[in-house]
C-alpha positions in Angstrom: 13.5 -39.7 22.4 15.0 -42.7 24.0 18.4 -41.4 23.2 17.8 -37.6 24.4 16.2 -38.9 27.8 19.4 -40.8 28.6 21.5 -37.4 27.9 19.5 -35.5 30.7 19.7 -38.5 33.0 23.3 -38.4 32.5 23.4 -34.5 33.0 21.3 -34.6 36.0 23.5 -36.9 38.2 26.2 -33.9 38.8 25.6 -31.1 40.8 25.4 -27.5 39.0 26.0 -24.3 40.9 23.5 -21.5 40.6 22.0 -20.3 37.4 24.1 -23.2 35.0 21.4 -25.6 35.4 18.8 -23.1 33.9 20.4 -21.7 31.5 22.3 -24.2 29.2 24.8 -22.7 27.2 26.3 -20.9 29.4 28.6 -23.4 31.1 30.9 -26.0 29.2 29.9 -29.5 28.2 30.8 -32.0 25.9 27.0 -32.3 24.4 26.6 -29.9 21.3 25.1 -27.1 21.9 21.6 -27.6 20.7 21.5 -30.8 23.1 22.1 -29.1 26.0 18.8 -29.1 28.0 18.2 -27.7 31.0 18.9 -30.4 34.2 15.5 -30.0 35.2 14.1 -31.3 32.6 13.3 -34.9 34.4 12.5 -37.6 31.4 8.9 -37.7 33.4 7.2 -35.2 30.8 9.9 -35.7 28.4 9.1 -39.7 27.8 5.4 -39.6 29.4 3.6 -42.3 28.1 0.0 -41.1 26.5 -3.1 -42.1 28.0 -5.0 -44.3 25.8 -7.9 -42.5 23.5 -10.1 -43.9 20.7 -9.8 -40.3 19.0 -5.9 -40.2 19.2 -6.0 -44.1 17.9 -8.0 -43.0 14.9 -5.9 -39.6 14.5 -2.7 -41.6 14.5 -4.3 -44.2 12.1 -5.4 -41.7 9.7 -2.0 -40.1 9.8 -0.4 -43.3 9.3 -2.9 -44.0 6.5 -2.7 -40.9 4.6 1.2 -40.7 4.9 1.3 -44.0 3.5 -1.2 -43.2 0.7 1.5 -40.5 -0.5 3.9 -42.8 -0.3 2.3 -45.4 -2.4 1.3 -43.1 -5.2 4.9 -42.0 -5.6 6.5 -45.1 -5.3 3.9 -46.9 -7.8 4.8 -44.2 -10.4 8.7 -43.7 -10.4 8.8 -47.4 -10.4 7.0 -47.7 -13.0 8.0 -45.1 -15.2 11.5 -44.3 -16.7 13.5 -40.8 -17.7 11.6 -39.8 -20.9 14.0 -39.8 -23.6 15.8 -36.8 -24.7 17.4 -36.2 -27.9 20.2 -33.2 -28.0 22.2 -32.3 -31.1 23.7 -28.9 -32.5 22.0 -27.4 -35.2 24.1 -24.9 -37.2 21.8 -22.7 -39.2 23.0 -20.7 -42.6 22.1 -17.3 -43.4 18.8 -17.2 -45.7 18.7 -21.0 -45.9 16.3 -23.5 -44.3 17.3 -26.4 -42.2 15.6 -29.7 -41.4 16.0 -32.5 -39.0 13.7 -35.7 -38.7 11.6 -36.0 -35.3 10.2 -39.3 -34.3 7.2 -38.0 -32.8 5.0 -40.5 -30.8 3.1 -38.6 -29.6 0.7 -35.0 -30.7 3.4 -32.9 -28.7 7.0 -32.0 -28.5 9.2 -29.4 -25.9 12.3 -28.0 -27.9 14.6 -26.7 -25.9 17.6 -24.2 -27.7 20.5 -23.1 -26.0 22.7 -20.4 -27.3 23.4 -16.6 -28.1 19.7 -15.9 -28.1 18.0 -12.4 -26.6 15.3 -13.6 -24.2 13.9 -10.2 -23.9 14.9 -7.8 -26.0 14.6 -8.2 -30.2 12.1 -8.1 -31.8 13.5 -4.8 -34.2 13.4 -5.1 -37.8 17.2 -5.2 -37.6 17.3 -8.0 -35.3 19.0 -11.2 -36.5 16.7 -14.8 -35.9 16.0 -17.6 -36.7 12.0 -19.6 -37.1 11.4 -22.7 -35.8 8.4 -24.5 -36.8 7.2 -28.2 -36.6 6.2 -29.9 -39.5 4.4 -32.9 -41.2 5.5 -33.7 -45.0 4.9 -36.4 -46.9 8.0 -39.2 -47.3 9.8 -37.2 -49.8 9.7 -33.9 -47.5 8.9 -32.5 -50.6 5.0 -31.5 -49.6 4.4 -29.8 -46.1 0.6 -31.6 -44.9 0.5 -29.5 -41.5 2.9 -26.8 -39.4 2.7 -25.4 -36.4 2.9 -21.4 -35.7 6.7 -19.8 -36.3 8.6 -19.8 -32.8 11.0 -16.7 -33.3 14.3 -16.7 -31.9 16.1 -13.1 -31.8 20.3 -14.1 -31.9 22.4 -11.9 -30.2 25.2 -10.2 -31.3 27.5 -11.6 -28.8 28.3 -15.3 -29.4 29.9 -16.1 -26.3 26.4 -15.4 -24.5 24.7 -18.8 -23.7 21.0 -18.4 -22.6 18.2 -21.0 -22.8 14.6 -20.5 -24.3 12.3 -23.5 -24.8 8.8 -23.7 -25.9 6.2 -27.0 -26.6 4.9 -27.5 -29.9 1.3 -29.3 -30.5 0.5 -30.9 -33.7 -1.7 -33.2 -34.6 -0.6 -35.8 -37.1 -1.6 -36.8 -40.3 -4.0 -39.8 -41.4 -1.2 -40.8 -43.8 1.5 -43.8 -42.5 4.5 -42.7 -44.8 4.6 -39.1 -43.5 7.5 -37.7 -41.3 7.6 -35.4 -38.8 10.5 -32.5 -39.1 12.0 -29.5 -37.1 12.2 -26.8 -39.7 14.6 -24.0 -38.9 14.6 -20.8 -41.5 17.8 -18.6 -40.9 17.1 -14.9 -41.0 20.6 -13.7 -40.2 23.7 -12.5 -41.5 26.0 -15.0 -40.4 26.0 -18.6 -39.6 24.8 -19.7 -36.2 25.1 -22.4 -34.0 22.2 -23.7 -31.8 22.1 -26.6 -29.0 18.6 -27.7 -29.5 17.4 -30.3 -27.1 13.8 -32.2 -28.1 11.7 -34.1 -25.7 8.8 -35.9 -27.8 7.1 -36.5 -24.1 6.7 -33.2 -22.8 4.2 -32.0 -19.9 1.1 -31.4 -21.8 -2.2 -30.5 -19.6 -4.5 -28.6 -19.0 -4.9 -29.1 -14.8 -1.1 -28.6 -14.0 -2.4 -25.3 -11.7 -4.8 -27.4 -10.3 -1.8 -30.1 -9.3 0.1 -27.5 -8.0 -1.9 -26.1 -6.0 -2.7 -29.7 -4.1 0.8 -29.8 -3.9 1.1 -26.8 -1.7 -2.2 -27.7 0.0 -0.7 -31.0 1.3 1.9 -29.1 2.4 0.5 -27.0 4.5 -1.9 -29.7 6.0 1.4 -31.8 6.6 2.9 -28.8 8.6 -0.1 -27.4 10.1 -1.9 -30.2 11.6 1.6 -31.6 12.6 0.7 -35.1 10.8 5.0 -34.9 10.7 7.6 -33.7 10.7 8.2 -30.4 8.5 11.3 -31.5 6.5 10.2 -35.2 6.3 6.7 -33.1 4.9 8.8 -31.0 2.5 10.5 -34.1 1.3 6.9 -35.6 1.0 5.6 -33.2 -1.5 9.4 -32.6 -3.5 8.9 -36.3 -4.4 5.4 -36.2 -5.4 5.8 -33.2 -7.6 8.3 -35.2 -9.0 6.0 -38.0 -9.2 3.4 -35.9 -10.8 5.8 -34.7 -13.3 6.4 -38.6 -14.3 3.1 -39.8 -14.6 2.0 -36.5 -17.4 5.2 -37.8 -19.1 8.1 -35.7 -18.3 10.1 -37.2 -15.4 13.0 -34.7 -14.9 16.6 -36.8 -14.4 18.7 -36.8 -11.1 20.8 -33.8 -13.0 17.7 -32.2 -14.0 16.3 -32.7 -10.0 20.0 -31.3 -8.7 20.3 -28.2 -10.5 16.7 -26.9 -9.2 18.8 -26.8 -6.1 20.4 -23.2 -5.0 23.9 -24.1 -3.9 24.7 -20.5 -3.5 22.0 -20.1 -1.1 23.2 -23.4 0.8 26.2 -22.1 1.1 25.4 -18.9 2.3 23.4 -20.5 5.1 26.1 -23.5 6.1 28.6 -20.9 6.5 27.1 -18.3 8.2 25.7 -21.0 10.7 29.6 -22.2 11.0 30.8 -19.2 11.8 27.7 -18.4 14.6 28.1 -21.8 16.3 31.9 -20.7 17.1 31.1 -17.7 18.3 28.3 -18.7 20.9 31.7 -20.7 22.5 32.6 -16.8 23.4 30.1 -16.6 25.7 29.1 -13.4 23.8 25.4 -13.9 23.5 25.2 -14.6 27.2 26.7 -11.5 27.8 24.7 -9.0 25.9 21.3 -11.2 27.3 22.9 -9.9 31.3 23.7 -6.2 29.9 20.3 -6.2 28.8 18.8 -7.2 31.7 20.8 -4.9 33.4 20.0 -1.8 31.9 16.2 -2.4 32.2 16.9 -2.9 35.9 14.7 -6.0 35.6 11.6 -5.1 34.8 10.0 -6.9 31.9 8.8 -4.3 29.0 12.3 -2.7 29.1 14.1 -5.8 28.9 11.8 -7.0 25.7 12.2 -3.9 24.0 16.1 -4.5 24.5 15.9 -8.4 23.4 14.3 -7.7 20.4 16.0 -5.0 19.3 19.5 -7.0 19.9 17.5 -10.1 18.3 17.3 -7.5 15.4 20.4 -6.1 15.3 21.9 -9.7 15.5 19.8 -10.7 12.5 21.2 -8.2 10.2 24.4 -9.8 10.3 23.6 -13.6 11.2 20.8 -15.4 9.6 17.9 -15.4 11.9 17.6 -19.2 12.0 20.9 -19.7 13.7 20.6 -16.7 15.8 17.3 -17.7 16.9 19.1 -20.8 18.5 20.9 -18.4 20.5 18.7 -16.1 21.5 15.9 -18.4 22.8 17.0 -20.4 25.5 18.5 -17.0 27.0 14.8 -15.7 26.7 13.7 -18.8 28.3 15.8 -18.1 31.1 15.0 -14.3 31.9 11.0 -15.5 31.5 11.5 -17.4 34.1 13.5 -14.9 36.4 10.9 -11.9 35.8 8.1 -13.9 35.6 6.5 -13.7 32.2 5.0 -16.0 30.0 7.4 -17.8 28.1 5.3 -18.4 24.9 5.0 -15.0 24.2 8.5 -13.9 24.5 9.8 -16.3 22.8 7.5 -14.9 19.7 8.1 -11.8 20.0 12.3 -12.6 19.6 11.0 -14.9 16.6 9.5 -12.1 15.2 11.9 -9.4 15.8 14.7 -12.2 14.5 12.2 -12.0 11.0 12.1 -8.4 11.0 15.9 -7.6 12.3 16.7 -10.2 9.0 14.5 -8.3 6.4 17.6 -5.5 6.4 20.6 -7.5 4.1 20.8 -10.5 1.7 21.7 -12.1 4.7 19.7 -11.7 7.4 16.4 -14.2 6.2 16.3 -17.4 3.7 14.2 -15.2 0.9 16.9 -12.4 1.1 19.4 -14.9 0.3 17.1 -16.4 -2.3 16.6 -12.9 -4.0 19.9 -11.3 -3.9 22.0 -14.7 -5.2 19.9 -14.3 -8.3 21.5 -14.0 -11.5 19.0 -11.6 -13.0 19.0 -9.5 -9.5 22.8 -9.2 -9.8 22.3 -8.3 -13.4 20.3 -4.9 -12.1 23.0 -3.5 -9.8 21.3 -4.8 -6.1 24.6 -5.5 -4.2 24.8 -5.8 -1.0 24.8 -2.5 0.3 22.1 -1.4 -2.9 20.1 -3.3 -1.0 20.6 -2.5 2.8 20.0 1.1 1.6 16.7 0.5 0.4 15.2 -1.9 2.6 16.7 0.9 6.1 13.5 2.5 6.2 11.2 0.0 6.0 13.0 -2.3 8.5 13.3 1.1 10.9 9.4 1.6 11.1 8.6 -1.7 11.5 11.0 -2.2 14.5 9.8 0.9 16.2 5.7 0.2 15.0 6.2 -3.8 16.3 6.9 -2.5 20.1 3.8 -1.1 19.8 1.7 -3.7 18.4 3.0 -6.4 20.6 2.0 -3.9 23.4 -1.4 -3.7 22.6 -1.6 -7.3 21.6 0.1 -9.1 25.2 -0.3 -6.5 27.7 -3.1 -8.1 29.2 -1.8 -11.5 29.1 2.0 -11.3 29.3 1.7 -11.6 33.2 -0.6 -14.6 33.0 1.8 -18.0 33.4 0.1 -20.7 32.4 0.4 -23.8 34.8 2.8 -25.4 32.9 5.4 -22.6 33.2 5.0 -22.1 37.0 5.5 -25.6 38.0 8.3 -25.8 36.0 9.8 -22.2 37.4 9.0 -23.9 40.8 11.1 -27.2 39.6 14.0 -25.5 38.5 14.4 -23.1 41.2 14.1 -26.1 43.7 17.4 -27.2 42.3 19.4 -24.5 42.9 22.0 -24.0 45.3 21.7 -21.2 47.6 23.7 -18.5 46.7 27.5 -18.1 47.1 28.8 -15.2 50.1 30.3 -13.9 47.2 27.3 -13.5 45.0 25.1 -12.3 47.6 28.7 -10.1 49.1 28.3 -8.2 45.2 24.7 -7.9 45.0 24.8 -6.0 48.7 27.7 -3.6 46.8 25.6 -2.9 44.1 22.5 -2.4 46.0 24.6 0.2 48.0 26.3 1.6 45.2 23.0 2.5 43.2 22.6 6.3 43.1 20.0 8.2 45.0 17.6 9.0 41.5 17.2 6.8 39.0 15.1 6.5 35.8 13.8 3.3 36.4 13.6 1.8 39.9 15.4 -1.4 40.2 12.7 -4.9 40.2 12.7 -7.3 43.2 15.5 -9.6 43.4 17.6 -7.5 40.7 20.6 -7.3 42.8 20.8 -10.8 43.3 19.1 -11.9 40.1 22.2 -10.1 38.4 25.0 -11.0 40.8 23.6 -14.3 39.9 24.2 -13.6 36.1 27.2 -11.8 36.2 29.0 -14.3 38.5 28.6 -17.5 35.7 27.7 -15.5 32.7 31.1 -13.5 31.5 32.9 -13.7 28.2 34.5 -16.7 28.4 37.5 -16.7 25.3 37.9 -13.3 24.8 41.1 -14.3 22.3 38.4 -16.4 20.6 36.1 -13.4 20.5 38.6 -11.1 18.6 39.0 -13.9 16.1 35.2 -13.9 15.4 34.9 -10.5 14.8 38.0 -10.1 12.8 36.2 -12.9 10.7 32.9 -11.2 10.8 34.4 -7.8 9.4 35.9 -9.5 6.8 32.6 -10.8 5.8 31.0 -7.7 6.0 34.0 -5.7 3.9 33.4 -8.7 1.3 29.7 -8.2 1.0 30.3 -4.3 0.3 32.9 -4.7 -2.0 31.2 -7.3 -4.0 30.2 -4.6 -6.5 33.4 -3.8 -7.3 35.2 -5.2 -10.8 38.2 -7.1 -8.8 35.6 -8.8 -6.5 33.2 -10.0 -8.6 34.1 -13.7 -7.4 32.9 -12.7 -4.0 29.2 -14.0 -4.3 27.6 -13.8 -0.8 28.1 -18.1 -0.4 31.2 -18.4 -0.9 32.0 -15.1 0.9 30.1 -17.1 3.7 31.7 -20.3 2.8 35.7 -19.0 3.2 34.6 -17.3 6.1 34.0 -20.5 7.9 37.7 -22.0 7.1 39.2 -18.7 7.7 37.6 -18.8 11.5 37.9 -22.6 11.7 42.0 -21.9 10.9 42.1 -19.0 13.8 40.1 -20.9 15.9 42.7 -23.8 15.8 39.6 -26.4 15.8 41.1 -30.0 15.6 37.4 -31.9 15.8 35.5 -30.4 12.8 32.4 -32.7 14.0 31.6 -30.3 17.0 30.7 -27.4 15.3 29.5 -29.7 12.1 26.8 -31.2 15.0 25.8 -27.5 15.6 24.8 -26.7 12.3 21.2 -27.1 11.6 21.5 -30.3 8.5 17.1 -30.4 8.4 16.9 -26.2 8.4 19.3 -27.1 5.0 17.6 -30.2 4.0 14.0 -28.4 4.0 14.9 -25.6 2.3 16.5 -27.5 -0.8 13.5 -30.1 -0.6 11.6 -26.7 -0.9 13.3 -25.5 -4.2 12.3 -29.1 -5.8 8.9 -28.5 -4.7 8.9 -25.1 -5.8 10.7 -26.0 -9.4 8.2 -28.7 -9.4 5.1 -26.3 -9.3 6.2 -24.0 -11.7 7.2 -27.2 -14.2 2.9 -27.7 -13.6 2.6 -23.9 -14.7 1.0 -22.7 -11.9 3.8 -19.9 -11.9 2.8 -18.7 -15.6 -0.6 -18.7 -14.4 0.3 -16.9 -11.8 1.9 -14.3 -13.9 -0.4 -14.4 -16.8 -3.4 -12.9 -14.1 -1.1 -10.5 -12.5 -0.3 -8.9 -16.1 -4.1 -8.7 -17.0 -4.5 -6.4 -13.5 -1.5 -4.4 -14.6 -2.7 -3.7 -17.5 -6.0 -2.3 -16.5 -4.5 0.4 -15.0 -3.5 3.5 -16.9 0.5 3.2 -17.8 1.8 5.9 -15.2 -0.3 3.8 -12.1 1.3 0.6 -13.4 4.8 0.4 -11.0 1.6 1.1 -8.4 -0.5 -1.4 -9.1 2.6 -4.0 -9.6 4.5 -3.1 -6.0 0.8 -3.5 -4.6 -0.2 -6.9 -6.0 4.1 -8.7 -5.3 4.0 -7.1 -2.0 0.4 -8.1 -0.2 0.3 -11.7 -2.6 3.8 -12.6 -1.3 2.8 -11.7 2.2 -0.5 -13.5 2.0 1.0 -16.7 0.8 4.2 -16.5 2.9 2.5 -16.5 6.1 0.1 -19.5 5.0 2.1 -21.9 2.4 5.9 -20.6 3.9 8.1 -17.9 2.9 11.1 -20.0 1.3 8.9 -21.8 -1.6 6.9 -18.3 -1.8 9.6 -16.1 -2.5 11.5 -18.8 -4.9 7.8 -18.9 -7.0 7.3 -14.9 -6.4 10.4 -14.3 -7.7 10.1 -16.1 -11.3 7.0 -13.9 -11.1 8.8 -10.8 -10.4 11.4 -11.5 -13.4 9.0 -12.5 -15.9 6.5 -9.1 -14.8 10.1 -7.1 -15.4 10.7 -8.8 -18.6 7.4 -8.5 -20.4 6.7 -5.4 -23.0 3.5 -5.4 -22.7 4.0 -3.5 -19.3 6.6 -1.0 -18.7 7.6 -2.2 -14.3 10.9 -1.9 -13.4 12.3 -4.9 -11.5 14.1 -3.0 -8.4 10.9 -1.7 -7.0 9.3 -5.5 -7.3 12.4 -7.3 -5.7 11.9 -4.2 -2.5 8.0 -5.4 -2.3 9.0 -8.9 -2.8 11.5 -8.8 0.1 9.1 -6.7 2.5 6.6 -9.6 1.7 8.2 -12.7 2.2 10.3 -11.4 5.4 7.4 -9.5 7.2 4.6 -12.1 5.7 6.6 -14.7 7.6 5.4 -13.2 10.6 1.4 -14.6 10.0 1.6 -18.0 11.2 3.7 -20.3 12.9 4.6 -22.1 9.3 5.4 -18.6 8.1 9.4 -18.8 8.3 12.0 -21.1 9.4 12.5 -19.5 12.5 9.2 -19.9 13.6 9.0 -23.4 13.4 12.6 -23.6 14.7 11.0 -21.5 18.1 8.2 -24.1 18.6 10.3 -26.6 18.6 12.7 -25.0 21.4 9.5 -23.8 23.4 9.0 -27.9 23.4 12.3 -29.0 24.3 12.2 -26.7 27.6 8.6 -27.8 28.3 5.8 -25.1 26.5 4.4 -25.7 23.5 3.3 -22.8 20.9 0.9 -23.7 19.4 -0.3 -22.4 15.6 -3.6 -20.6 17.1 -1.4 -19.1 19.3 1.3 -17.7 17.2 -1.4 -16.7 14.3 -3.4 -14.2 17.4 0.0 -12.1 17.7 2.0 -12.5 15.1 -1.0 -11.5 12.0 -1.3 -8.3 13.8 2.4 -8.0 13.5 2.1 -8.8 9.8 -0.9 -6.4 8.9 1.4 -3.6 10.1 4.8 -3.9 9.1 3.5 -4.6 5.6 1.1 -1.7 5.5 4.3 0.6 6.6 6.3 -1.2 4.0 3.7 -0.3 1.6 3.3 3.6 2.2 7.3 3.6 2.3 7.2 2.0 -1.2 4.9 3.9 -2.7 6.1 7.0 -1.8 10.0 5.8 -2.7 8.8 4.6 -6.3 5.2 6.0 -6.9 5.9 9.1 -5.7 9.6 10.4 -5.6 10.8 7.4 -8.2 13.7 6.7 -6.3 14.3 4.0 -8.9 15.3 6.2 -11.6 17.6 7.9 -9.8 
């Protein structure tokens, strides 16, 4: 704080004409971008020192207290306890023959993992090459089998350049007897010789409360988030670790390796570079722009001008993720708010929103669509980039045109109240301003004369001058730099469509993102990388990878196959035909629930092993395309519930604070459920009636 204070002192000593001051990205600076504060800003509220209070003493000494707990438990055990051993050989396995290999087995349980051409799914024909695994105890000759477990079949594959991965924990208790050995006995049931990479780990994750474990795990993060005990990347990193930790102390500690590769780089990538290429373009001047033609064509009255901020916030979002476009679009909210006279708070949620809603439409747009459509097994069914803009239009449409009504009914009572807060510091920053220019207040006389005699909407109070104001400082500034970004953008865009296409099936959406980025950094001409490096957002990144190692973590504790094993039994108490029903139903309104309430990124990572495994099974016949639609709907619109719901919400909080308001989670929950309840319901009569109905699927 110390070293943001000094920044604003520093900015405050020169003078700033007109509107620059209150609207901060709008003029140039050598700050980055999501530094620059407004001038008015006076380090009074920014470094106020707290009164002293017993309750907040005990608050910050329980924080302190449980943090610290965490951190002890954690540390105690991966201190403590080592990598757990793993022993990885190839087994080749002859037709008809059986083949065994010695296990030291200390303790009653061992996970054996096998890695080659193996069918995951399909199989299980009479013609169908495998081979049976079994573990075994025989006496010291090998000669006598004492005890076996069940036969683990593995169906081959006829292709033996395909390398998939099945594993599966054995339990077996062992015999009374000291000379007898444990073995790994593999019968061959196929034609031709095969070759296995078999991987044993004789300290595998064997318990019976590994749901219960996760769910704590997801419990602690919320209470982290919610109650604001810290900050939300430091509390993803928090829980990450302590799964981990967890994971150690039942006796399977994963390695660094193992820890890495639970991490999406594809969806990393896709974010860095789409954030690259947006923190260039804001240096167009662009976004200021469009904010002023808005305001313009609503003629300055407020429910015009949000119904044109969201939908650009929307349109924006299709295109840019809504994290980094929410850093754009907020402090230009900010400033209309306090030109009209609104309350900030709520505009700024319904752009957060609309930036959630806007980003439901392409695999780029929101964090779970990025999640979902860099899948392998989404790839594998055909949902490309524009598959999938096709089939989330609808849903996106109605929601957009059903939110302006539900934010109407929800804030038209209260939109006009300013809370204290926002009027003194309205009153602040308008005392700081320089009195208009004769050539400002020469235009907004010329437009006031030049309006015609009927008009739709009547201009507001001080629009002429309002928007000489904005039109004076708030142009395109680099318009060659402009062309450059857009150039850029539609070769993004042509990538993404073309993606499906046999020549470009090297053009996954990160490193379409991800070439992007240097292609617009080599037009740009940008000798200091470290500007627009400072302008990407490293803890957005940071706490979304820390949420795949959480995520991993859980489903490691089974909570995942517990999740799926219940959602099968409801299937399959429904009649066959109601099935694709009953499953859009359950992935759509779960994912929503728990998006809005535990956060959408871990959500959609756990919903979609769900998702896969519901496609997979044959006990039910649910076809995955119609899933992945419900599961997108769900996560994107679900993040709309509660302030921890996406990373865009947590990202508009903490804007709202830097310019002096405060969202608060009670306060986001009252408008944004609402919001939730109804886009979902719309996504779920558009679903149903896609796939229940007309089985859009199949065609």
């Amino acid at each position: 704080m110390k070293f943001m204070s000094d920044i604003f002192r520093g900015a405050n000593v020169s003078a700033i004409d007109g509107v620059f001051e209150a609207w901060p990205s709008s003029y140039q600076s050598s700050l980055p971008r999501r530094l620059r504060m407004p001038n008015q800003l006076e380090p009074s509220y920014l470094d106020e020192p707290e009164a002293f209070s017993i309750k907040r003493l005990i608050f910050k000494i329980i924080k302190i207290g449980v943090l610290l707990l965490i951190w002890g438990f954690f540390t105690y055990i991966l201190v403590r306890i080592s990598t757990s051993p793993v022993n990885t050989s190839v087994v080749t396995v002859l037709p008809n023959e059986t083949l065994l290999r010695r296990l030291q087995l200390p303790n009653d349980a061992a996970r054996i993992t096998l890695r080659g051409p193996i069918d995951l799914y399909l199989g299980n024909t009479k013609d169908t090459a495998f081979v049976g695994l079994r573990v075994e105890w025989r006496d010291s000759d090998l000669n006598i089998t004492l005890r076996r477990s069940d036969m683990w079949v593995i169906y081959l594959l006829a292709d033996e350049s395909r390398f998939e991965e099945t594993a599966r924990t054995f339990e077996i208790s062992p015999t009374k007897r000291r000379n007898d050995k444990a073995v790994i006995s593999l019968e061959g049931r196929n034609e031709e010789p095969v070759s296995l990479l078999m991987e044993v780990n004789v300290y595998p994750l064997v318990t019976h409360h590994g749901v219960i474990y996760a769910a704590l795990l997801l419990i602690g993060l919320y209470i982290l988030i919610v109650f604001e005990l810290t900050d939300r990347t430091f509390a993803a990193l928090l829980m990450a670790t302590t799964g981990i930790a967890i994971l150690t102390a039942l006796g399977n500690r994963p390695t660094m390796q193992t820890i890495i590769s639970w991490i999406d780089f594809e969806t990393l990538m896709l974010l860095l570079g789409m954030m690259i290429l947006v923190a260039i373009m804001s240096e167009t001047g662009v976004f200021d722009w469009m904010a002023v033609l808005a305001y313009r064509i609503s003629k300055g009255h407020p429910w015009p001008l949000l119904i044109l901020l969201s939908s650009i916030t929307a349109i924006m979002s299709c295109v840019l993720d809504n994290v980094t476009m929410l850093l754009l679009m907020a402090p230009i909210a900010i400033r209309l708010c306090e030109a009209m006279g609104v309350q900030t708070p709520l505009v700024l949620i319904i752009v957060v929103m609309y930036s959630n809603i806007g980003g439901t439409l392409t695999p780029v747009g929101d964090p779970p669509n990025v999640i979902i459509a860099t899948n392998p097994e989404v790839i594998a069914q055909g949902i490309d980039f524009l598959n999938f803009v096709i089939h989330m239009l609808p849903g996106v449409f109605l929601a957009i045109i059903a939110g302006f009504g539900v934010f109407y009914l929800t804030m038209r009572k209260s939109l006009f109240k300013l809370q204290d807060r926002q009027i003194e510091l309205a009153a602040e920053r308008e005392s700081m301003r320089r009195r208009m220019s004769a050539e400002i207040t020469a235009r907004a006389s010329e437009m006031r004369e030049r309006q015609p005699a009927r008009q739709c909407l009547k201009p507001s109070a001080n629009y002429f001058e309002t928007l000489a104001h904005l039109e004076a400082h708030h142009r395109i500034r680099d318009k060659t730099l402009l062309i450059k970004c857009l150039f850029t953008l539609v070769f993004v865009i042509l990538c993404f469509l073309l993606h499906s296409l046999p020549f470009m099936a090297g053009a996954t959406l990160g490193w379409v993102a991800i070439l992007a980025a240097f292609l617009l950094l080599i037009l740009a001409k940008m000798n200091d990388i470290e500007e627009i490096l400072d302008q990407v957002e490293w803890s957005a990144l940071l706490f979304l990878a820390a949420l795949l190692v959480l995520t991993e973590a859980v489903a490691q504790l089974g909570f995942i196959h517990w999740l799926s094993e219940n959602t099968v039994k409801v299937i399959m108490s429904v009649e066959e035909k109601h099935q694709t029903t009953v499953g859009i139903l359950i992935i759509l309104w779960l994912t929503a629930f728990l998006a809005a309430f535990v956060g959408n990124v871990p959500v959609t990572t756990m919903m979609l092993r769900l998702t896969i495994e519901l496609q997979h099974n044959e006990a039910i016949g649910v076809p995955l395309s119609p899933l992945i639609w419900a599961l997108s709907y769900g996560a994107c619109f679900g993040g709309n519930g509660t302030l921890i719901g996406a990373s865009a919400n947590v990202i508009a909080a903490a804007i709202a604070h830097q310019y002096g308001y405060k969202i608060s989670f009670v306060q986001f929950f009252i408008y944004g459920f609402p919001m939730m309840l109804a886009t979902v319901s719309l996504a779920t009569v558009y679903l149903l009636l896609a796939h229940s109905v007309f089985t859009w699927h199949k065609t």
